[in-house]
N, C-alpha and C positions, 0 to 999 in steps of 0.2 A: 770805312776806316774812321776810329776816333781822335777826337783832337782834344785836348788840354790847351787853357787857355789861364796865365795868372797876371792877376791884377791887383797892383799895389795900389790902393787908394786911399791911406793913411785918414783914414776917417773912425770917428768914435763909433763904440756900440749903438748910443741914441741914434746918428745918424745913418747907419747899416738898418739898425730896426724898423726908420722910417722910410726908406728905399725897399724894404723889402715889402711892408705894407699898403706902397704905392704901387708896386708891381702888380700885388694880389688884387688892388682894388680897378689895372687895368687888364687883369684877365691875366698877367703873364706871371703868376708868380710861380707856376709850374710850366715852363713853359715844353713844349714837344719838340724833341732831341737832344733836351740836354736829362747825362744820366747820372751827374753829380754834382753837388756843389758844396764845397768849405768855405765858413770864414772864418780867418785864425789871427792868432798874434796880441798882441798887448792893446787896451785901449789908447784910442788916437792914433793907432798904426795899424788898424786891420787889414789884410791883404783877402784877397778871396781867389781861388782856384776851382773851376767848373773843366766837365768832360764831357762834350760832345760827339754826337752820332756825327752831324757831317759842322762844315764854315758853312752854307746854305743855312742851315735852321741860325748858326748864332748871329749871324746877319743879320736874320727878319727878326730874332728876340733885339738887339742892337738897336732897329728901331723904335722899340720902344723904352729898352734901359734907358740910352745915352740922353734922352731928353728931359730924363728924371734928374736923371745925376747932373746934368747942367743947372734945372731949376733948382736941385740941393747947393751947388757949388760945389761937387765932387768929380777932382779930375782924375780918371779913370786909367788915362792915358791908353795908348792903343797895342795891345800885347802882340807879342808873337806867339802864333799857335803854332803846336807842335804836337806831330803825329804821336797816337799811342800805342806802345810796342805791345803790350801786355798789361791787362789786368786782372788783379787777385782778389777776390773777395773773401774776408774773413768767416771763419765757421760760427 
């Protein structure tokens, strides 16, 4: 079963860009089980929303996000996952 997982962590473009650069440069920027990721919204208010194969995989990527985001000063805060009923992919 997938899960959907959103995170409002009201951060600028710069600072998404460099969280995501950090990830890549610890191996996790693709990390294995997750099968999407958005980040949307207005700068200094980005939100991001990922979809997960299982909570197991987002857990072990978790340990290495959240130690990022702390040494950025981005508080992620701790979502509530929520099973996914159905997905549709565009043609």
């Amino acid at each position: 079963m997938a899960y959907v997982l959103q995170f409002n962590t009201h951060m600028s473009r710069s600072q998404y860009d460099g969280i995501i650069s950090r990830l890549d440069a610890a191996g996790a920027g693709n990390p294995p089980g997750r099968l999407y990721h958005v980040c949307y919204g207005p700068e200094g208010d980005l939100s991001v929303t990922d979809v997960w194969e299982s909570m197991e995989q987002v857990q072990e990527f978790g340990k290495t996000l959240f130690p990022i985001l702390a040494e950025a000063g981005i508080e992620a805060g701790v979502p509530e996952p929520a099973s996914v009923h159905n997905i549709m992919i565009g043609a």
